[in-house]
C-alpha positions as CSV (number, residue, x, y, z in Angstrom):
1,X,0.0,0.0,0.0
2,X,1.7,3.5,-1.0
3,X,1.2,5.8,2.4
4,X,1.0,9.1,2.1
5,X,1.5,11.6,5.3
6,X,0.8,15.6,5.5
7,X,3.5,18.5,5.8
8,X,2.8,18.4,9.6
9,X,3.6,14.7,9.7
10,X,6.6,14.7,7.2
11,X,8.6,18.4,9.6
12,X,8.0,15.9,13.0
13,X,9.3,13.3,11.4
14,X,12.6,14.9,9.9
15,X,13.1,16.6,13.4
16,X,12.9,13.4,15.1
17,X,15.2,12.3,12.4
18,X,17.9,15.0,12.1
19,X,18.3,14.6,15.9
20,X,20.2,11.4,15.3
21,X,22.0,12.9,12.6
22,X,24.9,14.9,11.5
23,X,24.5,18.4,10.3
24,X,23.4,18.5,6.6
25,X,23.5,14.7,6.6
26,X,19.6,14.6,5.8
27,X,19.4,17.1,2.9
28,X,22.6,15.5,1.5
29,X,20.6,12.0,1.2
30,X,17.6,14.1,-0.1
31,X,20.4,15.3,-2.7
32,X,22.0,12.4,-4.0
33,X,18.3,10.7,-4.3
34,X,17.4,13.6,-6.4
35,X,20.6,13.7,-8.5
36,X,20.2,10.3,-9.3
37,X,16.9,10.9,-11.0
38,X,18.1,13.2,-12.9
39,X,21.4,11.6,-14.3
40,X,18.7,8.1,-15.6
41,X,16.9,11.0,-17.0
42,X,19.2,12.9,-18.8
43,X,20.5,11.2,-21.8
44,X,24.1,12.1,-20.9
45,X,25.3,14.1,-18.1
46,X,28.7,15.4,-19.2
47,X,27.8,18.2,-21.0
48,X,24.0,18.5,-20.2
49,X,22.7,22.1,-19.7
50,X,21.2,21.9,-16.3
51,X,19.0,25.0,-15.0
52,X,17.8,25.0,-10.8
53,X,15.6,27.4,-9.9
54,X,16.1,28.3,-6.3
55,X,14.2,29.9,-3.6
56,X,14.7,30.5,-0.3
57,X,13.7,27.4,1.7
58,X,15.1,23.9,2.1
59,X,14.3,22.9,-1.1
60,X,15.9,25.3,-3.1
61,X,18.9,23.2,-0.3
62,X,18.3,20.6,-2.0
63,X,18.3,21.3,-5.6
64,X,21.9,23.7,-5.1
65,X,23.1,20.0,-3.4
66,X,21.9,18.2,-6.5
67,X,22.8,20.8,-9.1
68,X,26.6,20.4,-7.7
69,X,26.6,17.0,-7.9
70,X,25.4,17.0,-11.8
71,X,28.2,19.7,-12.3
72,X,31.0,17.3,-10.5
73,X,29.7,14.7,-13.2
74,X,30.5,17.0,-16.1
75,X,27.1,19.0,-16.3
76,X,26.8,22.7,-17.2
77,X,24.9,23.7,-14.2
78,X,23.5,27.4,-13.8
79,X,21.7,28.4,-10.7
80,X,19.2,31.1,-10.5
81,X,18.6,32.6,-7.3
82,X,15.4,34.2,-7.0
83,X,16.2,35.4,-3.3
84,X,19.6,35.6,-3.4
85,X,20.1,37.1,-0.2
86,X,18.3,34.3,1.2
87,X,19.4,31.1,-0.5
88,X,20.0,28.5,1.3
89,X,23.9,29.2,2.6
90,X,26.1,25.6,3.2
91,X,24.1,24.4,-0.6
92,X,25.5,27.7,-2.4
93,X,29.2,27.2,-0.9
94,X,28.7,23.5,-1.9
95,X,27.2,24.1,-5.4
96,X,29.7,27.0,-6.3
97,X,33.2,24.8,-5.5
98,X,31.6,22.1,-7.4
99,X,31.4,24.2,-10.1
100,X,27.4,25.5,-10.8
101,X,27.4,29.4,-12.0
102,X,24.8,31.3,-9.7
103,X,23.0,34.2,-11.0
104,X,20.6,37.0,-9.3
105,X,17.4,36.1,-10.6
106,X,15.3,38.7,-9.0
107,X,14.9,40.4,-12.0
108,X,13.1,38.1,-14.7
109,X,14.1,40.3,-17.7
110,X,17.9,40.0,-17.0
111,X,19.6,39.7,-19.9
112,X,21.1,36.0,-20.4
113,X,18.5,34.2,-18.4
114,X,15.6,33.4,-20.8
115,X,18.6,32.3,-23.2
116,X,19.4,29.3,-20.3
117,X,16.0,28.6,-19.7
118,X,15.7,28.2,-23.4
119,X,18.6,25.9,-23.9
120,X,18.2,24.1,-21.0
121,X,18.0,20.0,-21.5
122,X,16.8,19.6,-17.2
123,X,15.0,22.3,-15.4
124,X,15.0,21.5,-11.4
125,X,12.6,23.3,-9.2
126,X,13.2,24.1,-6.5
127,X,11.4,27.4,-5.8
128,X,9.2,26.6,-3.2
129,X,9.0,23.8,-0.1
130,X,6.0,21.1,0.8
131,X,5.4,24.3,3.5
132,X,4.5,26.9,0.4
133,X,0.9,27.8,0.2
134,X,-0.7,30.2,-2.6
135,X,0.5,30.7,-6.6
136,X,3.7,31.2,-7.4
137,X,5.0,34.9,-7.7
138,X,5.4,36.4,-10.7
139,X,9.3,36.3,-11.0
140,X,9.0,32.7,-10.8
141,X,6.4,32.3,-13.3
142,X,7.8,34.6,-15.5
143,X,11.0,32.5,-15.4
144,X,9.3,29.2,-16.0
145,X,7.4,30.5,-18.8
146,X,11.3,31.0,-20.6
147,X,11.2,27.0,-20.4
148,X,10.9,25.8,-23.5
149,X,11.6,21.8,-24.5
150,X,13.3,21.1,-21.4
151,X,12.5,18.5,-19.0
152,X,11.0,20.1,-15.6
153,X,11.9,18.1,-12.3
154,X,9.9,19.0,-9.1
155,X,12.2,19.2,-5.8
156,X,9.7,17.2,-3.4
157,X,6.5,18.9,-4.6
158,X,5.7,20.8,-7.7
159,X,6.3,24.9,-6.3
160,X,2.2,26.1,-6.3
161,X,0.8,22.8,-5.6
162,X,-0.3,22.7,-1.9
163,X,1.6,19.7,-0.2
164,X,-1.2,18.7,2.0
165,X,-4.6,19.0,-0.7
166,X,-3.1,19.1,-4.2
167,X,-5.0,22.7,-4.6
168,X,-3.4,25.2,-7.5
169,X,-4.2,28.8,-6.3
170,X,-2.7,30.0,-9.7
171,X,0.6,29.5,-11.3
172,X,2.3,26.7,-11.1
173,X,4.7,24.3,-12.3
174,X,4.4,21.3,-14.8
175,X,6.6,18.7,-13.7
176,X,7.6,16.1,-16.0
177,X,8.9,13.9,-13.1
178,X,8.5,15.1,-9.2
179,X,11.4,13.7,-6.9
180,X,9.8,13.3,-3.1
181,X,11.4,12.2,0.0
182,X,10.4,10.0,2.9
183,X,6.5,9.9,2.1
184,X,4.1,10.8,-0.9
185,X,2.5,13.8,0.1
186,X,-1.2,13.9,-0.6
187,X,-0.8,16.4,-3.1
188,X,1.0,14.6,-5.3
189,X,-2.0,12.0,-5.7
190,X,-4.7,14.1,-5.9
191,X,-5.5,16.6,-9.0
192,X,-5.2,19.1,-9.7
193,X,-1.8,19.0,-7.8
194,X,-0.8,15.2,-9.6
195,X,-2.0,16.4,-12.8
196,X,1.0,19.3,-12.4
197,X,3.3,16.5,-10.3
198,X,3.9,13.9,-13.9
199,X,5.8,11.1,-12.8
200,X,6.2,10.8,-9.2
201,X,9.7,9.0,-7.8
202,X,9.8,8.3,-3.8
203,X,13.3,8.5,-2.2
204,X,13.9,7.1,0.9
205,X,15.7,8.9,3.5
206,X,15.3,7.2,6.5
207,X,11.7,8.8,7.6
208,X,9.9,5.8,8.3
209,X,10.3,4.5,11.8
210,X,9.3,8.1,12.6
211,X,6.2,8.9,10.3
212,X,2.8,7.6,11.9
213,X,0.3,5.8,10.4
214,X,-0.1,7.0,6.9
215,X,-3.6,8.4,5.8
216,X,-4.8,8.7,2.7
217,X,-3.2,5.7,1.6
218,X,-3.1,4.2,-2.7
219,X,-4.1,0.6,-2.8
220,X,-1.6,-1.4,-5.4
221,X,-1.8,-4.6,-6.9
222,X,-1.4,-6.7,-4.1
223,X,-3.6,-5.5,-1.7
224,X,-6.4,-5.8,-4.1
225,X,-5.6,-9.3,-4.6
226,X,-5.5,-10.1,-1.0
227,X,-9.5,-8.3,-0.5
228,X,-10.8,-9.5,-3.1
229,X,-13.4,-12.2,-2.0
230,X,-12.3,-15.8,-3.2
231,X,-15.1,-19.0,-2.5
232,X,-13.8,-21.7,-0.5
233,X,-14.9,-25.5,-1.4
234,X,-17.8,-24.9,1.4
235,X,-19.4,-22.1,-0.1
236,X,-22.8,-21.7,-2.0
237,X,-24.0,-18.9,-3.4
238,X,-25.8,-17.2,-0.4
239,X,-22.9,-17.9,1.7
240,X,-20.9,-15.9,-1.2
241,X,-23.8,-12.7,-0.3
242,X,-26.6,-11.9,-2.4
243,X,-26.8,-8.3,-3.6
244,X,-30.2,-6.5,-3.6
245,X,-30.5,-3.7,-6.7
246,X,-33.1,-1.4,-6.9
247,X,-32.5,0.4,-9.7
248,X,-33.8,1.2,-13.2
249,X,-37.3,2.5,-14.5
250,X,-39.2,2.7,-16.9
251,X,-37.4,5.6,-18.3
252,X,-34.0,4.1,-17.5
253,X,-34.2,0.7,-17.8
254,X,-30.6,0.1,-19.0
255,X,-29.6,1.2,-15.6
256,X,-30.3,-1.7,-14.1
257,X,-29.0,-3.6,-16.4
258,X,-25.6,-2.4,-16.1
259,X,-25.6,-2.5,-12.1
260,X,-26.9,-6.2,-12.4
261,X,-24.0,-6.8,-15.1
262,X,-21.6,-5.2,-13.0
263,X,-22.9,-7.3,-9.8
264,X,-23.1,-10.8,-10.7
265,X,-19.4,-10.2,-12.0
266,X,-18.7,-9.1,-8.6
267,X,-17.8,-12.0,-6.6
268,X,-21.4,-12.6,-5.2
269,X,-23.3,-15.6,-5.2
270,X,-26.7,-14.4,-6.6
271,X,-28.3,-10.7,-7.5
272,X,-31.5,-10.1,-6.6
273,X,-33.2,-7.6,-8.8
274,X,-36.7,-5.5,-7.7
275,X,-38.4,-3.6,-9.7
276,X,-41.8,-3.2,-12.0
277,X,-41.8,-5.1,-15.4
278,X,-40.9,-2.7,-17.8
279,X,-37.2,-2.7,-16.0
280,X,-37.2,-6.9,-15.1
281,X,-37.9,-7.8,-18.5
282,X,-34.7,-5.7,-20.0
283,X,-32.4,-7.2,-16.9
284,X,-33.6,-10.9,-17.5
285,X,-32.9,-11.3,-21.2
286,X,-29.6,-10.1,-20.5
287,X,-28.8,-11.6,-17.4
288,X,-30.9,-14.6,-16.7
289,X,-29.4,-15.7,-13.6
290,X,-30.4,-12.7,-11.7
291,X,-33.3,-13.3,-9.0
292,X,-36.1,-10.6,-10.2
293,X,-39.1,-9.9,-8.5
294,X,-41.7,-6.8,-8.5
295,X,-42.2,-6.6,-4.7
296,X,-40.9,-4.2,-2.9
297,X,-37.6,-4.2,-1.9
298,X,-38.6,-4.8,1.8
299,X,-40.2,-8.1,0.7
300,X,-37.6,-9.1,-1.8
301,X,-36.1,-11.6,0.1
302,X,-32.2,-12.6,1.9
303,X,-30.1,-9.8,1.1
304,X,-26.2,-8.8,2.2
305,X,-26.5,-5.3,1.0
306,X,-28.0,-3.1,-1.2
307,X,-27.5,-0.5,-4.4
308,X,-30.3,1.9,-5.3
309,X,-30.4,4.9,-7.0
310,X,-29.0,4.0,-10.4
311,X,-31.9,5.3,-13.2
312,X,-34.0,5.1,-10.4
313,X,-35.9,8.3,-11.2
314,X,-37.4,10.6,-8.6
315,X,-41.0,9.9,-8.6
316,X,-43.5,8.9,-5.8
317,X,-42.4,5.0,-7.0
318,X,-38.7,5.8,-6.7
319,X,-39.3,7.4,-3.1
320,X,-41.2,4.6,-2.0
321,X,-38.4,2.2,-3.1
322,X,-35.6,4.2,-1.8
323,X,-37.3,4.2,1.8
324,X,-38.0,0.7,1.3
325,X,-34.3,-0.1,0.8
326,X,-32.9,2.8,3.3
327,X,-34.9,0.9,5.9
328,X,-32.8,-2.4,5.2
329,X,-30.7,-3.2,8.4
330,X,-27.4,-4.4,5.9
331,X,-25.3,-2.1,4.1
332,X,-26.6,0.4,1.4
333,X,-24.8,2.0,-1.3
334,X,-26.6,4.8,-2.6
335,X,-26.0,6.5,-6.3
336,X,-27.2,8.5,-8.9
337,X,-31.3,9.4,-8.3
338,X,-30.8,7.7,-5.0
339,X,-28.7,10.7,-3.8
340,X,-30.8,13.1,-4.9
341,X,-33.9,11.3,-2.5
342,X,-31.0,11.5,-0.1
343,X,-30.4,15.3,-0.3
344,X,-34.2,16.1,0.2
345,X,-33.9,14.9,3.9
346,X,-31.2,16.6,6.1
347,X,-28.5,14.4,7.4
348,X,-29.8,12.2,10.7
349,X,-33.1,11.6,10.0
350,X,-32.6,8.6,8.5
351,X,-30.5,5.5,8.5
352,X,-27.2,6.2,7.4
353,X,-26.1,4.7,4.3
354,X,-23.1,2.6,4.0
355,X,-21.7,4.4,0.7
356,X,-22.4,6.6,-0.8
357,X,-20.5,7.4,-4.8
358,X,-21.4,11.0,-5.3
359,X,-19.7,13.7,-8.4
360,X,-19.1,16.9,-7.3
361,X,-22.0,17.9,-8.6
362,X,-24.3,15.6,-6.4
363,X,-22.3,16.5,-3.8
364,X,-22.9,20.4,-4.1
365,X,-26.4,18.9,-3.0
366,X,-25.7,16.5,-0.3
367,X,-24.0,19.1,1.1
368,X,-26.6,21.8,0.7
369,X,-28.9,19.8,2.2
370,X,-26.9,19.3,5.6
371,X,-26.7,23.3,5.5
372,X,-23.3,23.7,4.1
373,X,-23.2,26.1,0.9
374,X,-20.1,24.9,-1.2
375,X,-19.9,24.8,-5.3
376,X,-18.6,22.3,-7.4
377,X,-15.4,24.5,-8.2
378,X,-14.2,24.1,-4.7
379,X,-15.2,20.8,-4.1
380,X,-12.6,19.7,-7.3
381,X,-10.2,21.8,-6.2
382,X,-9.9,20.1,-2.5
383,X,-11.0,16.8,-3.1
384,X,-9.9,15.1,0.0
385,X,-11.4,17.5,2.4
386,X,-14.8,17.4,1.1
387,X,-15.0,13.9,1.0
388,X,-14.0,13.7,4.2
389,X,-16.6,16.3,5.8
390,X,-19.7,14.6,3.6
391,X,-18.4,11.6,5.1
392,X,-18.6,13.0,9.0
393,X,-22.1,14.7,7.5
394,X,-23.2,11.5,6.9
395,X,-21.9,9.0,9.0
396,X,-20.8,7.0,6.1
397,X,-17.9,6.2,3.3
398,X,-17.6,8.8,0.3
399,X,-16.7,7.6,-2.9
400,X,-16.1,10.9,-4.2
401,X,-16.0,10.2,-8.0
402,X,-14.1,12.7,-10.5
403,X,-10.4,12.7,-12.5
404,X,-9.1,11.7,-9.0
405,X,-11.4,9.6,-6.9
406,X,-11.3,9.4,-3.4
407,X,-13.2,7.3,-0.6
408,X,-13.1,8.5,2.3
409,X,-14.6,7.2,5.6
410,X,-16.5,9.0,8.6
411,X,-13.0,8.8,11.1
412,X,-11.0,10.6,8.7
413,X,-9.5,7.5,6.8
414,X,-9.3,7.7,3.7
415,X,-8.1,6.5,0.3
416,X,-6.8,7.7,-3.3
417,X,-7.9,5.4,-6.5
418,X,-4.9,5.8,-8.5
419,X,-6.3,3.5,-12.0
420,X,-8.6,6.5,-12.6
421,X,-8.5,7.4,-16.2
422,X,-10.7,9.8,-18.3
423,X,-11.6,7.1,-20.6
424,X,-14.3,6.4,-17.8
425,X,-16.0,9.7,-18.6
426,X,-18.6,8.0,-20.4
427,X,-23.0,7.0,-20.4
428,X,-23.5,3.9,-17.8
429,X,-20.0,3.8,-16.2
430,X,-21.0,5.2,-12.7
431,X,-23.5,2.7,-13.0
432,X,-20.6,-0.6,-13.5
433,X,-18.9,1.1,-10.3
434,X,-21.9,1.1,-8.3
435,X,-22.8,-2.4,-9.5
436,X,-19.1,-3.9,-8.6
437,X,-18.7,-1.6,-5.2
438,X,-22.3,-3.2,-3.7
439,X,-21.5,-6.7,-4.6
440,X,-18.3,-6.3,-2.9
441,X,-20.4,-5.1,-0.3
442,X,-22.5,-8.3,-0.1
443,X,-19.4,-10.4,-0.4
444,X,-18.5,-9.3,2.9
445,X,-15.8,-6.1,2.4
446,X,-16.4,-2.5,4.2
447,X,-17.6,-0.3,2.9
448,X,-14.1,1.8,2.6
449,X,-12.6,-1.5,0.6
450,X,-15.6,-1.9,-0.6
451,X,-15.4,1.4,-2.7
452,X,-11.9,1.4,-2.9
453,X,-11.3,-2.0,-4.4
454,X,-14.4,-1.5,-7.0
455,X,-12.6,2.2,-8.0
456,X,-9.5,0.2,-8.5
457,X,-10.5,-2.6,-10.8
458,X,-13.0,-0.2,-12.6
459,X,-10.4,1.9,-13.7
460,X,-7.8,-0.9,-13.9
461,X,-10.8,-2.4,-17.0
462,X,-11.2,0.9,-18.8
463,X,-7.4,1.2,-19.3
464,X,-7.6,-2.5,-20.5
465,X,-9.9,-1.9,-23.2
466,X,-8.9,-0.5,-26.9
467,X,-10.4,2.2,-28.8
468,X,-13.4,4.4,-27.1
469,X,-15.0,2.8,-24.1
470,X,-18.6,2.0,-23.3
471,X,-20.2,0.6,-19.9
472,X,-21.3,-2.8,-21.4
473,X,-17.4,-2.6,-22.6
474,X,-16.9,-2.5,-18.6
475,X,-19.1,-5.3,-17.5
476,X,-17.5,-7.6,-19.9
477,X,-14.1,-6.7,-19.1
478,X,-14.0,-7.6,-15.1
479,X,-14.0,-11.2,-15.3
480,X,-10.1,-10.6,-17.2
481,X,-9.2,-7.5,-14.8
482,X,-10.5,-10.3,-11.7
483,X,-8.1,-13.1,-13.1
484,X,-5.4,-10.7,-13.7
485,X,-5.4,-9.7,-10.4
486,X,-5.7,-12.5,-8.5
487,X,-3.9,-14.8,-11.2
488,X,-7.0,-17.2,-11.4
């Protein structure tokens, strides 16, 4: 599991760590981890053009540390100093006897300078720490604007990407690859800050035995593999859970077919389907092993948890089946029309869901209904804290669905799907998720691995398929995604 920790988390840590250490001993390793990178990434080094951009802090440390080791290798190294009187002192010395040219860069327009940035073959930024907060400042951005066909390495964190939420006030830079140390910082995983981070490479430099328990965390391979429901030579298909859906109507009727799809691919024993006829009938030619029935879902029969909500509609029907299944003492994932119902009753008043798999539009309305005025523009740009406060709003997991989806649970916890793709962005595929996540559900999983593990393979499917992608596409890809993972 990749752990990520804050910028709180990561200072206490490197205190507890420099205490044990020699003087400069830390930012050296951060150096030579950095270096590295960049000598497997430059073609050659003797006689690369190497441009840092350096501000004040401890990154800018860093990159004069790395810049003189390039030089010592044969680079050209140039630093540009964009608070000279405050660079960072013991990397200067070090950088200038290695060799690396530093020039004032306080002044953008200094002759010379956009020349460098121009015929530069590595650009390392270090402008600003994991501590910055805000846009960049316009010397900075006029300087990385002079960067043309270089590529742009981040010191630690891309400079006007907020360490802790991945939030871009403003300007900020592009990073082709972003060097971290210790930890991944949560802005590195989340857009927009990983759209701006490219390739992230982890360094280790000792943090660990002093970082606490990590949060958000990335699931990988292997720890989908190891939740991932498997039968054992006892099992039948209610011990494997039995998924309840009420979705679909006679509007949408493909809704429910696409749950359903998604479901009885999802490692449960049986789907039970309720509904009226006109959304049955659609659901049984394509999936004949689903249980269907017209009664309500109260009076369906055995289920291990529920998804409603998918085409569901909004009528005095769809209430009547959304209380029906909101009544249910087993888990509940709710999507789609469902979370709409949700939003016309405040928070509390009745049971809470397991999961809900909200965009940020549906969440602008979940939160509007628990009295909290926020738009759709600031949920995207802080994803993690607004999943996390519908979550405490409603007592539940938040799969907060978008170019970076996170799931986040009512203590805080919470996870980073890192298979997202924008392939995904298409009619019905919300619909697979919600099909794959409640199975899950019924097989037994939380609802945080639940949501987690069904964002994973989702994505993991659309990234398998060629050409454009469709939702039936989806469906029929999880069986290879399933076998992939688990080598089955």
């Amino acid at each position: 599991m990749r752990a990520a920790h804050t910028v709180e988390q990561v200072r206490a840590a490197e205190a507890a760590l420099l205490a044990t250490l020699p003087e400069g001993t830390l930012m050296r390793r951060a150096a030579a981890g950095l270096a590295g990178t960049c000598v497997r990434l430059l073609d050659r080094v003797y006689g690369a053009r190497v441009v840092l951009l350096v501000g004040s802090g401890d990154n800018g440390g860093d990159a004069l540390y790395a810049g003189g080791m390039l030089a010592r290798r044969g680079a050209r190294v140039d630093a540009l100093l964009l608070a000279p009187d405050r660079a960072h002192a013991a990397g200067l010395a070090w950088a200038r006897a290695a060799g690396v040219r530093a020039l004032d860069a306080v002044d953008p327009d200094r002759p010379g300078l956009a020349g460098l940035l121009g015929r530069a073959d590595l650009v390392l930024d270090g402008i600003v720490g994991i501590g910055g907060r805000g846009a960049l400042r316009p010397t900075a951005a006029a300087l990385l604007a002079r960067v043309s066909g270089a590529m742009v390495v981040a010191v630690d964190v891309p400079s006007g990407v907020d360490a802790d939420t991945g939030e871009v006030a403003g300007a900020a830079v592009r990073a082709d690859v972003t060097v971290t140390f210790g930890t991944h910082k949560p802005g590195l995983l989340i857009d927009p800050g990983a759209a701006h981070a490219g390739v992230v490479h982890l360094v280790d430099i000792g943090l660990g035995p002093h970082l606490p328990e990590p949060n958000p965390t990335v699931l990988q391979l292997d720890d989908v593999a190891r939740l991932l429901p498997t039968p054992s030579g006892e099992s039948d298909k209610y011990s494997r859970g039995v998924l309840g859906v009420a979705a679909g109507s006679p509007r949408y009727p493909g809704a429910a077919v696409l749950v359903v799809g998604a479901a009885v691919r999802g490692g449960v024993g049986a789907v039970r389907c309720t509904g009226p006829a006109a959304v049955l009938g659609p659901v049984l030619a394509a999936h004949p092993e689903a249980l269907a029935t017209q009664a309500p879902p109260a009076e369906a029969g055995r289920v291990q948890a529920w998804v409603v909500g998918p085409g569901l509609d909004t009528d005095p029907d769809a209430e009547a089946r959304f209380a029906s299944v909101l009544g249910a003492e087993v888990p509940v994932l709710v999507d789609a029309d469902g979370l709409t119902l949700l939003a016309r009753s405040a928070p509390g008043t009745r049971p809470a869901p397991a999961l809900l798999t909200p965009h940020a539009g549906e969440a602008v309305r979940l939160f509007a209904a628990a009295g909290v005025e926020v738009t759709r523009e600031r949920i995207e740009a802080a994803r993690l804290e607004h999943a996390r406060r519908l979550a405490a709003l409603y007592r539940c997991v938040v799969l907060l669905k978008g170019s970076t989806t996170v799931i986040a649970a009512p203590d805080g916890r919470a996870r980073v799907n890192p298979t997202g793709t924008p392939r995904l962005a298409t009619a019905g595929s919300g619909d697979v998720l919600s099909g794959l996540a409640g199975a899950l559900l019924a097989a037994g999983l939380d609802a945080l691995d639940a949501g987690s593990v069904a964002a994973w393979l989702h994505g993991l499917a659309a990234r398998t398929l060629p050409g454009p992608v469709t939702a039936p596409d989806l469906v029929r890809a999880l069986p290879g995604v399933w076998a992939d993972v688990t080598g089955t």
